[in-house]
C-alpha positions as CSV (number, residue, x, y, z in Angstrom):
1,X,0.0,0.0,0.0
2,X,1.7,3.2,-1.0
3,X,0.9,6.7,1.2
4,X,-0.7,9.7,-0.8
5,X,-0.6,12.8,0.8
6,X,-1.2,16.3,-1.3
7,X,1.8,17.7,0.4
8,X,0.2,21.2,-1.5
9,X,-2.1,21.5,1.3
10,X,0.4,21.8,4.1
11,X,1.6,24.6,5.0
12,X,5.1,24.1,7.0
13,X,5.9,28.1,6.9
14,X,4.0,28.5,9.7
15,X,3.6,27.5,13.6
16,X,2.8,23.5,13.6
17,X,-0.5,22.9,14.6
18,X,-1.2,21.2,18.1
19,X,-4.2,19.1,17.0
20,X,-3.3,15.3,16.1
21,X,-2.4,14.3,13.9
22,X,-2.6,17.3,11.7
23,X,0.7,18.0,13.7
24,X,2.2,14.8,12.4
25,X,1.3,15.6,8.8
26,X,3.2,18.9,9.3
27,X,6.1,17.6,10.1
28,X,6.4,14.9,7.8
29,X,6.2,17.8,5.1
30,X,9.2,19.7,6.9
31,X,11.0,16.4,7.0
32,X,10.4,15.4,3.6
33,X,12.1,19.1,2.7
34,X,15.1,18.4,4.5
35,X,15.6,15.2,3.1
36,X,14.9,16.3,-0.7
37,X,18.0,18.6,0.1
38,X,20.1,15.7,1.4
39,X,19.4,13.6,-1.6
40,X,19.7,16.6,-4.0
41,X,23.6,16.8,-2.0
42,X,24.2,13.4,-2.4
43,X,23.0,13.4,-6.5
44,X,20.9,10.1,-5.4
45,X,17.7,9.2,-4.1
46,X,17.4,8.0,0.0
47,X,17.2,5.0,1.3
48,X,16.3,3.0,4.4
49,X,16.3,-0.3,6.5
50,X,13.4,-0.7,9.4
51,X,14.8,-3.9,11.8
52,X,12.4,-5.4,13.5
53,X,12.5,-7.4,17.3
54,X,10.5,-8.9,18.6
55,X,6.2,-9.6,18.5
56,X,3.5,-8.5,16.0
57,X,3.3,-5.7,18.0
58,X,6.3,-4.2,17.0
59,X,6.2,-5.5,13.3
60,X,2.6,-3.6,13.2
61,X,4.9,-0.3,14.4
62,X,7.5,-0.9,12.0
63,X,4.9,-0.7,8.8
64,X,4.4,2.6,10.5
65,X,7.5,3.7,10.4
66,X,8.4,2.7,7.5
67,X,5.4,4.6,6.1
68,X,6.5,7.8,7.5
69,X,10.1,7.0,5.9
70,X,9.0,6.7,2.6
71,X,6.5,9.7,2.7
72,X,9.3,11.9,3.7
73,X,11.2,10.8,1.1
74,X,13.6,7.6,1.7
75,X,12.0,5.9,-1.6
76,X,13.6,2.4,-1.2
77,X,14.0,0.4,1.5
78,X,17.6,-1.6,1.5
79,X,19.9,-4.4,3.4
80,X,20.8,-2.0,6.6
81,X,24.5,-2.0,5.5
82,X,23.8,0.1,2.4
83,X,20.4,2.3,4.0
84,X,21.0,6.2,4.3
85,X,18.6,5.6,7.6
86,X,18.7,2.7,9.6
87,X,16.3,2.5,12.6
88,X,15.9,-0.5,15.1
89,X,12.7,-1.5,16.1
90,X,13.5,-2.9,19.6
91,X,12.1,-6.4,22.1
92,X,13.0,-6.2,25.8
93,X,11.2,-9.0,27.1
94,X,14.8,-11.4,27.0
95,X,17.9,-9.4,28.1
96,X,19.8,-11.3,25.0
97,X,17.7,-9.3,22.5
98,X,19.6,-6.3,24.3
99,X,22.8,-7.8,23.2
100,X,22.1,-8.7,20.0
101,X,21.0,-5.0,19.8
102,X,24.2,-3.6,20.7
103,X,26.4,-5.7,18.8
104,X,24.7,-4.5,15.2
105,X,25.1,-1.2,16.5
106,X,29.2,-1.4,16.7
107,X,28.7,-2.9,12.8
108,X,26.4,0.3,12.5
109,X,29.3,2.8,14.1
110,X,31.7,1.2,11.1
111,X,29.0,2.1,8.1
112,X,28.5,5.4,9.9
113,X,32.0,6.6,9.7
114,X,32.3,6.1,5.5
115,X,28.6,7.8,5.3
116,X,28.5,11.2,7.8
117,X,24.9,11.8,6.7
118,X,23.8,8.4,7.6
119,X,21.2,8.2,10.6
120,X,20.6,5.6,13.4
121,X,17.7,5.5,15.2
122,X,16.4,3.2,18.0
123,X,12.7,3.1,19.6
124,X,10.3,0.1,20.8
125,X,10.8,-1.3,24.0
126,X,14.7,-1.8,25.0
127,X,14.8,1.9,24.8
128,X,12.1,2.3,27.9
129,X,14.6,1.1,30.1
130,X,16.6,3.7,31.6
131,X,19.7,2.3,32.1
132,X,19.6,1.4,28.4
133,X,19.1,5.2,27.4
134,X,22.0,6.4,29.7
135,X,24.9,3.4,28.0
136,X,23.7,4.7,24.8
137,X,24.3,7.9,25.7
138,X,27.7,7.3,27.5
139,X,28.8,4.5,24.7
140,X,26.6,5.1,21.6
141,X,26.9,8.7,20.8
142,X,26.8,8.0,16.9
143,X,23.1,7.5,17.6
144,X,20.9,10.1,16.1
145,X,17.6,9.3,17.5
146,X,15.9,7.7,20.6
147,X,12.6,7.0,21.5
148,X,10.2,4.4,23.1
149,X,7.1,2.3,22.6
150,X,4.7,5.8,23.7
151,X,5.3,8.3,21.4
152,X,5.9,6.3,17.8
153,X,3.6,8.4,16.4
154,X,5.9,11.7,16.7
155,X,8.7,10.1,14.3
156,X,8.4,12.8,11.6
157,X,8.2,15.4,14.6
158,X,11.5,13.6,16.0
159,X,13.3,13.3,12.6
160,X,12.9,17.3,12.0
161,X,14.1,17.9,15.6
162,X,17.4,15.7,14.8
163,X,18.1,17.7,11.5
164,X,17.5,20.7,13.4
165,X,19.6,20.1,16.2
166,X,22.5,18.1,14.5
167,X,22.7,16.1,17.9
168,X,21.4,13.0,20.0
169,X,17.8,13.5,20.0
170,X,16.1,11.8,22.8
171,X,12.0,11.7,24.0
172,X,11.4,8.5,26.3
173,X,7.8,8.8,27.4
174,X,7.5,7.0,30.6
175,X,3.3,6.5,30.3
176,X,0.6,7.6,28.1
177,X,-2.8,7.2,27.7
178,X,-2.6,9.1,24.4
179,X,-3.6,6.9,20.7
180,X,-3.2,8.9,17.7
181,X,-5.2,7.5,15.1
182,X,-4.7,7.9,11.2
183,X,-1.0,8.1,10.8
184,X,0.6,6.6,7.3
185,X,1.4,3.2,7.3
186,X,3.5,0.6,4.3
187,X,2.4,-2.5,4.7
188,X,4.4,-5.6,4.2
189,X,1.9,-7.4,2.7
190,X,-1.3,-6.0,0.3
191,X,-3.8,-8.8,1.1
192,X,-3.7,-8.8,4.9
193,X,-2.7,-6.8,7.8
194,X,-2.3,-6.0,11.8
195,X,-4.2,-4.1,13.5
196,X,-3.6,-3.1,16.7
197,X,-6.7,-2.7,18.9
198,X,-5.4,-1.8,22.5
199,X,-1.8,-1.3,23.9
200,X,-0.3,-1.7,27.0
201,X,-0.6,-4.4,29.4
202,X,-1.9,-4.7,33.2
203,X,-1.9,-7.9,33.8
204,X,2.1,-7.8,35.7
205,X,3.5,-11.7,35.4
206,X,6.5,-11.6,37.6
207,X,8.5,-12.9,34.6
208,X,7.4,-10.2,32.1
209,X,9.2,-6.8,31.7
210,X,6.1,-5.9,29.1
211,X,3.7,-3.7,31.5
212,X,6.7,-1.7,32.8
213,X,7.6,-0.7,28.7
214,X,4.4,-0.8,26.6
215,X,2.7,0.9,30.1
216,X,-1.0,0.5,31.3
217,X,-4.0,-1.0,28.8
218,X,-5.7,1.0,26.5
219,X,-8.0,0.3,24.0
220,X,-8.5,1.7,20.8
221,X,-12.1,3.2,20.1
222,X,-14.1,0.4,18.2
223,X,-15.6,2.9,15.6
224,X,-11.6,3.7,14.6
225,X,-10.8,-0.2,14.6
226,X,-14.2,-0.9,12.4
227,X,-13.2,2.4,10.4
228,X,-9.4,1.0,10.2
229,X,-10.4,-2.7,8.8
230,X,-13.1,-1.3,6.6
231,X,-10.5,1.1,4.4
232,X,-7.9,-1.7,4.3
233,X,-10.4,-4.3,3.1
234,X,-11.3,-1.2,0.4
235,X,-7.5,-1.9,0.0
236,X,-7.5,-5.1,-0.8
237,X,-6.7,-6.7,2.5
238,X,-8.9,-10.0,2.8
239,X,-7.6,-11.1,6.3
240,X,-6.9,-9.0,9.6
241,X,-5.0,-9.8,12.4
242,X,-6.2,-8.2,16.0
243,X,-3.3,-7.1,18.1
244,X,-2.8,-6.5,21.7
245,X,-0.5,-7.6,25.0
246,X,-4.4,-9.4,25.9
247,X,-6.7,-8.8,23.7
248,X,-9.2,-10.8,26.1
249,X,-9.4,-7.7,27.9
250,X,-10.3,-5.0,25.3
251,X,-12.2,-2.5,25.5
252,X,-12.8,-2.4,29.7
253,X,-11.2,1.2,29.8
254,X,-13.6,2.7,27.1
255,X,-15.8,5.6,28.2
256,X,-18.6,3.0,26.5
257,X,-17.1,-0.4,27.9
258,X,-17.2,-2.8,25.1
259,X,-16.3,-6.6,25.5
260,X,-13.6,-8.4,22.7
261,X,-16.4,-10.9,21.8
262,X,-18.8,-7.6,20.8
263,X,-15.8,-6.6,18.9
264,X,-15.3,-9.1,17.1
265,X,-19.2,-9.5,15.9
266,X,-19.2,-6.0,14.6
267,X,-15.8,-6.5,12.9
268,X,-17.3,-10.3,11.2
269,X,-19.9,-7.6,9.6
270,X,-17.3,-6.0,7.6
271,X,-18.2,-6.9,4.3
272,X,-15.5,-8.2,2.1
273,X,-13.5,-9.5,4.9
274,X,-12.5,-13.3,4.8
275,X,-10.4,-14.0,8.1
276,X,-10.0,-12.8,11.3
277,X,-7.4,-13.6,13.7
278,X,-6.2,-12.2,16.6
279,X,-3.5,-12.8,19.4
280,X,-2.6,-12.8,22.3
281,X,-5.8,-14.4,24.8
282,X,-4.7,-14.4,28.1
283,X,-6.8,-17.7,30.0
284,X,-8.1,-15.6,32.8
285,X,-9.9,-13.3,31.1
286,X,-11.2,-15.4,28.0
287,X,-14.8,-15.6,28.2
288,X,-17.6,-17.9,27.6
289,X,-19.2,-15.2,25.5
290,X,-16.2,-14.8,23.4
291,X,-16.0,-18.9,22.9
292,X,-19.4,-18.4,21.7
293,X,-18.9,-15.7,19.1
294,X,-15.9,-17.9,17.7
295,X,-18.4,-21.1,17.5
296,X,-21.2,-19.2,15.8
297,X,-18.1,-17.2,13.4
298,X,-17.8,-17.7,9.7
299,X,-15.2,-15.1,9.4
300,X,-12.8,-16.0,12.8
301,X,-10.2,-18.6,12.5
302,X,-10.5,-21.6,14.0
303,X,-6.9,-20.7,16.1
304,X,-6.4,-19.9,19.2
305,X,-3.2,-19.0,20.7
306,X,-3.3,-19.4,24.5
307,X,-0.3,-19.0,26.2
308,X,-0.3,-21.5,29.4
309,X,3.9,-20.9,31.1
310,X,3.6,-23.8,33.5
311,X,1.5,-26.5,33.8
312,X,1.5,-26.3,37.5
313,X,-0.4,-24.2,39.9
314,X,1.6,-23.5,42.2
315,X,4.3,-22.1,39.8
316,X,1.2,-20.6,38.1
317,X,0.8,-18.5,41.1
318,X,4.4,-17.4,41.4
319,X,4.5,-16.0,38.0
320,X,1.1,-13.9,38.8
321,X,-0.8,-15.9,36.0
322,X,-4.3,-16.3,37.9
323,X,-5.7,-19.2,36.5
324,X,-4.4,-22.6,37.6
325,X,-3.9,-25.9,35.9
326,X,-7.3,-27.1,36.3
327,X,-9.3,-24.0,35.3
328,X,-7.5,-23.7,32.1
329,X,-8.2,-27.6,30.6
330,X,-11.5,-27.0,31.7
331,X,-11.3,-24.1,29.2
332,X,-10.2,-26.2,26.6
333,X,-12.7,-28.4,27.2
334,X,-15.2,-25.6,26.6
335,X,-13.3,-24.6,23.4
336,X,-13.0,-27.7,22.2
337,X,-16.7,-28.4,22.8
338,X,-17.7,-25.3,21.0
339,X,-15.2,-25.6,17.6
340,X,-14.1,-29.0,17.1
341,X,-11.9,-28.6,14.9
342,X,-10.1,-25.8,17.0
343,X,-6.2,-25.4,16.0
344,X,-5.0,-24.2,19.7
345,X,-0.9,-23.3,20.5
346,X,0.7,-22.3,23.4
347,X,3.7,-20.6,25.1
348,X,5.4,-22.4,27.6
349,X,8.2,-21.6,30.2
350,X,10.6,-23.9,31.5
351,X,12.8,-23.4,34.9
352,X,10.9,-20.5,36.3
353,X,12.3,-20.3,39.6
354,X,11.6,-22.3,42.4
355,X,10.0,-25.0,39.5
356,X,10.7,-28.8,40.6
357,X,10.5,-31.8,39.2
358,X,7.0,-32.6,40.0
359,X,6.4,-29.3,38.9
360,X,7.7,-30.1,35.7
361,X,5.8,-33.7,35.4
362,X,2.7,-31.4,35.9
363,X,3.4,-29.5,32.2
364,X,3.9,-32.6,30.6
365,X,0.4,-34.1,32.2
366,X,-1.1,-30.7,30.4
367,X,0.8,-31.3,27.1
368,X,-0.4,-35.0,26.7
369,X,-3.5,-34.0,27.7
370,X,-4.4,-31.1,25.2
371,X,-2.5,-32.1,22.4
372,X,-1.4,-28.8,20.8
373,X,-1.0,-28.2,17.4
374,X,2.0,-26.2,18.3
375,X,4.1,-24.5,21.3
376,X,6.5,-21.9,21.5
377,X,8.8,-23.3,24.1
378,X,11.4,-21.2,26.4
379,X,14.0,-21.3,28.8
380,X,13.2,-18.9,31.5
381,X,15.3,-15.8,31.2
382,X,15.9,-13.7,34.0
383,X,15.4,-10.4,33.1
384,X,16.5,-7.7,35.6
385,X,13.2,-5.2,36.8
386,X,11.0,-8.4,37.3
387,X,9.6,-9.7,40.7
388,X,11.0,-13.1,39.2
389,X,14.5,-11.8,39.0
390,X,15.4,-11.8,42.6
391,X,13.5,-14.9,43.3
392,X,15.0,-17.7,45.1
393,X,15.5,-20.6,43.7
394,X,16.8,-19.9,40.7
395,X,17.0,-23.6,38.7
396,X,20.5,-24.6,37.5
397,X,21.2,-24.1,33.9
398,X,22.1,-27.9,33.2
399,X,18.1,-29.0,34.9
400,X,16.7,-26.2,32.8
401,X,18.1,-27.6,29.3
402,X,17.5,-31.3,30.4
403,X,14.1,-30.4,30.8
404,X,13.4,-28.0,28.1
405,X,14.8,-31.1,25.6
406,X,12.2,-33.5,27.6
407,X,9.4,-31.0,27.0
408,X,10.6,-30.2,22.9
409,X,11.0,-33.5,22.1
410,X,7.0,-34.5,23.8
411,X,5.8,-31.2,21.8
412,X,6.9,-31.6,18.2
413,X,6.1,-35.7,18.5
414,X,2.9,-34.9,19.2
415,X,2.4,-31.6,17.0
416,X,3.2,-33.7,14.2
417,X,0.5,-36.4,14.8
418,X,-2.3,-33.8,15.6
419,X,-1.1,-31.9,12.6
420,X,-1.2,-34.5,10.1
421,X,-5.2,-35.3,10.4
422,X,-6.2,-33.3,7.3
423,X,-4.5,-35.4,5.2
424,X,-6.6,-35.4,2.4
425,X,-8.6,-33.3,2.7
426,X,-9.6,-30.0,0.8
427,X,-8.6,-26.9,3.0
428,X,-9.1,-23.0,2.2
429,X,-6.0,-21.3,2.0
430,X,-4.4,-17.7,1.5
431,X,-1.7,-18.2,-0.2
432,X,1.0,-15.5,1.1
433,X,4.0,-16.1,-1.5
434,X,6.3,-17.9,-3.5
435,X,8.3,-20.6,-1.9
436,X,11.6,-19.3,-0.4
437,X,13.6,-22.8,-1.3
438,X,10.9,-23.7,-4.5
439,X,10.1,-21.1,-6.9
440,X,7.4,-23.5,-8.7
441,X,5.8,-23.8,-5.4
442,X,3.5,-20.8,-3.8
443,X,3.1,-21.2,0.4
444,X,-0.5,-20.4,1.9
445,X,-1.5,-20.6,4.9
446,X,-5.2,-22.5,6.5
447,X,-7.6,-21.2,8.7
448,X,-5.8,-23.4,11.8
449,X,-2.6,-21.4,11.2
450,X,-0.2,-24.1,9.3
451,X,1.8,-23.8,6.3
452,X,0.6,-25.7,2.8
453,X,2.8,-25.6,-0.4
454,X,1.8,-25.9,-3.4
455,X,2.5,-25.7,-7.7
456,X,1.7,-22.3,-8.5
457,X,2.4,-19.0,-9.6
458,X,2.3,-15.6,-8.4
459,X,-1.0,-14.9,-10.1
460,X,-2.4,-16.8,-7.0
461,X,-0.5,-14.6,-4.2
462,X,-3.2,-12.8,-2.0
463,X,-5.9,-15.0,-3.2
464,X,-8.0,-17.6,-1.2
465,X,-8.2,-20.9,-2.8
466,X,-9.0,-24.5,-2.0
467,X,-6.0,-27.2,-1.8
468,X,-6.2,-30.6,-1.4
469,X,-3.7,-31.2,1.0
470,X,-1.4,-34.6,-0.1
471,X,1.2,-34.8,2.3
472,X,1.7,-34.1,6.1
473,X,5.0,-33.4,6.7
474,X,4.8,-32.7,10.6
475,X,4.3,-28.7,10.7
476,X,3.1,-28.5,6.8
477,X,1.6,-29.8,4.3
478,X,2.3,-30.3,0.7
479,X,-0.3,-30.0,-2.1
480,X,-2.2,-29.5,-4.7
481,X,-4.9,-26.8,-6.2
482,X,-8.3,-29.0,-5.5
483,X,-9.5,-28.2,-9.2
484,X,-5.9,-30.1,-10.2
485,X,-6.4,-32.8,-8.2
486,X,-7.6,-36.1,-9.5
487,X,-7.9,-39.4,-7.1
């Protein structure tokens, strides 16, 4: 999707207004003047490089960014090695993603000193942290621009600031309960899309550095989510992916308090939308009423991600969860009752502190017994600001990875039997691309979330066709267009 602005209208000789986001379109015209000049210098159009860490979240934010790059006039975007502006969209919730950060930034420091116009910036959620903010300061001068998960929306406002100043530009926002709403936006892909509908988080798991960097919930107004969805489908989007920390919790700080489930039945009237999906349910909050929606749905995926950390309760209590063990099989049991053919995944932690064997056996009892199509399994990281942090009881690093092989090795044996049951069958599918490794293959993806390759060419990319899936092959499928197939 490409941004069109009539740049004519905007008068940038004057004071910038204080309305949003008329203010934003302001200074995206004063920015886009002062890099017209820097490319006219250079004899060369602009480039740029967004990097992304972390969850959806921050990918959603990125296509933002990157939107307000190429209005102001970085026309192409490039490997980060050769982009006139580099900018790092940051993840905080493991400490490692903080040192992955800094190391590309000495490779950064290198490209910077061949290209004195170049510019670095860094935002998202490492750079909420202050102690993060002051080593870049102290170590990181080259910088150009900092700023965190609050205040995205001021980029252009923050990109004019730096070219004024010619120095570190910094504006860490330690709270907000500000949402700016149309702002530009590229989007990776034309036939579906994020879109966020709340930020923040309140729900404080004493493993989780999230509600102390995205701050407190708050949801987006449902006539600007509606509004949102309804101009992308106009765009061509055909699938639309619901965004927040806990999106099971939408909508309880509205002036008009609105529950997800109502949500999502005004969203499944959006004519010309085919799929929604949205991520990430928290157990304690996911409601019988929203179960219900999904059963009656035509439009809602039959996926749910539902993260479950520990299969024991008392470790369930230690990390501030507030369900236990038996409170959330019984809400698969009401899932499963209500969409039978429910794809459902999980996140899982292994050696939270304090966790013993037994409570270890207890996760295992809760992977045999719900059978997920998929997990996303971790070592506990300790990540310095958490409750869990300076818990005793840390586990030993040889008893975490012993474990965390035990549990890997129980969730992809029986990921790849639940998997394989449409064998087949004829599944819908939105077929995203061509095959990296195959390019006489297109990759789709169903309804339940997994991958299906295929013969076909780009012709069929955005498009939502049937495939008669031939071949389970654990976490995919291979295929065949169901008007191809003969028996």
């Amino acid at each position: 999707m490409k941004n069109k602005i009539d740049f004519t209208q905007i008068d940038i000789a004057g004071e910038a207004p204080i309305a949003e986001p008329q203010r934003q379109y302001y200074f995206i015209a004063k920015a886009k003047e002062y890099v017209e000049s820097q490319a006219a210098e250079l004899g060369r159009p602009l480039t740029f490089c967004v990097t992304t860490f972390g969850c959806q979240m921050n990918a959603r934010d990125s296509e933002k960014l990157a939107g307000i790059l190429e209005l102001i006039g970085y026309t192409e975007e490039t490997e980060e090695d050769k982009a006139d502006f580099v900018i790092y969209n940051t993840c905080t919730v493991r400490e490692n993603a903080n040192t992955r950060v800094y190391g590309r930034l000495g490779q950064l420091n290198r490209i910077k000193q061949q290209k004195k116009h170049m510019m670095i910036a860094l935002c998202g959620c490492m750079m909420q942290e202050p102690e993060v903010v002051e080593k870049l300061k102290k170590s990181y001068r080259f910088v150009d621009l900092i700023f965190g998960t609050h205040n995205i929306f001021k980029f252009a406002e923050l990109i004019v600031t730096r070219f004024q100043s010619e120095r570190m530009v910094i504006d860490i926002w330690k709270d907000t309960d500000k949402i700016v709403e149309d702002l530009p936006s590229e989007r990776k892909y034309t036939f579906k899309s994020g879109v966020n509908i709340m930020f923040g988080c309140n729900n404080f798991c004493s493993y989780c550095i999230v509600p102390y960097v995205r701050g407190r919930e708050r949801s987006r107004s449902p006539r600007d989510i509606v509004r949102e969805i309804e101009s992308l489908v106009a765009d061509g989007v055909v699938e639309v992916m619901l965004l927040g920390q806990n999106v099971n919790s939408y909508g309880k700080n509205l002036d008009e308090p609105l529950t997800f489930a109502e949500l999502l039945r005004e969203i499944e009237k959006i004519e010309g939308l085919e799929r929604i999906r949205f991520m990430t349910s928290h157990p304690k909050d996911l409601s019988g009423e929203l179960i219900e929606v999904m059963a009656e749905s035509k439009k809602i995926c039959p996926h749910l991600h539902l993260p479950i950390q520990s299969g024991s309760s008392r470790i369930l209590q230690k990390m501030n969860r507030r369900y236990t063990k038996e409170h959330y099989l019984e809400l698969v049991d009401k899932i499963r009752r209500a969409v039978p053919d429910i794809s459902l995944t999980t996140d899982i932690i292994v050696g939270f502190p304090g966790e013993t064997e037994e409570d270890f056996e207890e996760t295992m009892d809760v992977v045999r017994k719900v059978r997920f199509d998929s997990a996303f399994t971790f070592i506990y990281s300790k990540r310095t600001g958490t409750p869990a942090a300076v818990m005793d009881e840390q586990v030993p690093a040889d008893v975490i990875k012993t474990r965390f092989d035990r549990l890997l090795k129980e969730v992809q044996a029986i990921s790849s039997e639940v998997c394989s049951v449409h064998e087949g069958t004829v599944q819908r599918v939105l077929v995203e691309g061509i095959n990296d490794h195959d390019s006489s293959l297109v990759t789709g993806r169903m309804g339940n979330n997994l991958l299906v390759h295929f013969p076909g060419g780009k012709e069929l990319v955005g498009r939502l066709v049937d495939v008669y899936l031939s071949e389970a092959k654990g976490f995919y499928y291979m295929g065949h267009l169901a008007e191809n197939y003969q028996s």
